[in-house]
N, C-alpha and C positions, 0 to 999 in steps of 0.2 A: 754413440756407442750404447744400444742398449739391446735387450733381450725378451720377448716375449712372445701371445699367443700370433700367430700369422691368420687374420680376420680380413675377407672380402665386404667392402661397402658396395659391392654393385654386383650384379649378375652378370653373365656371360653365356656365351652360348658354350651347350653340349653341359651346363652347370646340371648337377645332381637335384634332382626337386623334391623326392620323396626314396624311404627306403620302402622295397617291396611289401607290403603286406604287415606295414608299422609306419604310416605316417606319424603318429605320437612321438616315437626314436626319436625318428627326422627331424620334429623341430625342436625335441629335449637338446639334442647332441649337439645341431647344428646351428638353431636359430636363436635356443634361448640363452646360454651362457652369457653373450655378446649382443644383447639388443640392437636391431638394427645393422646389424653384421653378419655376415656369414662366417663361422668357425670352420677353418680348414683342417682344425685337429694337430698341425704342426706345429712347432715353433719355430720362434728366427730370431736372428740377431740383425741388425741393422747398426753398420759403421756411420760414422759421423759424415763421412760422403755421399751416403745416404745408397750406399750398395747393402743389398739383402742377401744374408745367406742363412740356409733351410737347414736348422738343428737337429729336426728329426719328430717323430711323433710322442707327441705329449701324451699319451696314452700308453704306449709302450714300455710296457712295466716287468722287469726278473723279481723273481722273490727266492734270493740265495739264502739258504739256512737262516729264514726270516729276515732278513734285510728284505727290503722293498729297494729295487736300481733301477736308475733310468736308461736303455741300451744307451739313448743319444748323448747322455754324461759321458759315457765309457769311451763312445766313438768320437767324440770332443776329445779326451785325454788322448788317445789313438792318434788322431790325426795332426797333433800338434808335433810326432816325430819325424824331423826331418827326412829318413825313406819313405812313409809311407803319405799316398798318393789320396786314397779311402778308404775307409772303411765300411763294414757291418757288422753287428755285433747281435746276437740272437740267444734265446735259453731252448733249453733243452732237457727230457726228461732226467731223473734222476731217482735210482731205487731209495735211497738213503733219506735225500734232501727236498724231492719230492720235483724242484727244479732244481739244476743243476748249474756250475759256472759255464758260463756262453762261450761259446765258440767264438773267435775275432778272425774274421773274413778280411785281408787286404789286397789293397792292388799298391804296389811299389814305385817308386821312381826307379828310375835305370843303377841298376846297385847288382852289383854280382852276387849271385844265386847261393853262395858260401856262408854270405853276409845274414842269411836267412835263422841261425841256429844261435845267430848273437842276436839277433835284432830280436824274435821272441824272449829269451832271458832281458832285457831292454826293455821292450812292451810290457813284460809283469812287475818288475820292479815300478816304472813310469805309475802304472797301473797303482799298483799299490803303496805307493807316494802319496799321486794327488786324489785317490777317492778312498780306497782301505784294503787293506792284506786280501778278506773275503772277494771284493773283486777281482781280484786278479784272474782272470781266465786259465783254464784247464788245456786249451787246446788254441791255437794258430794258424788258419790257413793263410799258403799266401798264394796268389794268384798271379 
């Protein structure tokens, strides 16, 4: 059970080899963090049965009335309630804050359509639980 960057030791075909018209990027982003790896830029978690699951991109960063979040914290916390299926979590302009609280995009398990007006008051408390109040998102779609 652990967590971190998700690094390729070997090549593959159709694999990305340079960015257009910036190979320097390319091997900043990709080759150098992880000597001898390729950076996939996600993360993962990897159970002790040695199944991998895709956390989301480590780069993917909101800046909510100065907080710095990560969407894939958010959709970590998200996806640990028992209706919901996935998640997305995304920022969005903001006149005030400049970026504003993210929208939480789901896709549900089979749960009556009712269930939808509880389940968001549920998602922002969840929400502002286990990361903080200012997380808590503004809006919920559910899919």
């Amino acid at each position: 059970n652990i967590s971190g960057a998700l690094c390729i030791s070997q090549a593959w075909p159709g694999m990305a080899r340079t960015i257009y018209n910036d190979h320097k990027r390319f091997l900043e982003t990709y080759l150098t963090p992880y000597p001898g790896f390729f950076f996939t830029g996600d993360g993962v978690y990897r159970t002790s049965e040695g199944y991998y699951q895709l956390t989301g991109r480590l780069d993917d960063i909101i800046n909510i009335s100065g907080h710095r979040l990560g969407t894939a914290e958010v959709e970590d916390v998200v996806n640990h309630h028992v209706a919901v299926a996935e998640s997305a979590v995304i920022g969005y302009p903001h006149e005030i804050k400049g970026e504003g609280k993210m929208p939480v995009f789901l896709s549900l398990r089979c749960l009556s359509w009712g269930y939808c007006t509880t389940l968001t008051a549920e998602l922002r408390e969840l929400i502002s639980k286990k990361i903080a109040k200012y997380a808590a998102p503004e809006y919920v779609q559910v899919t």
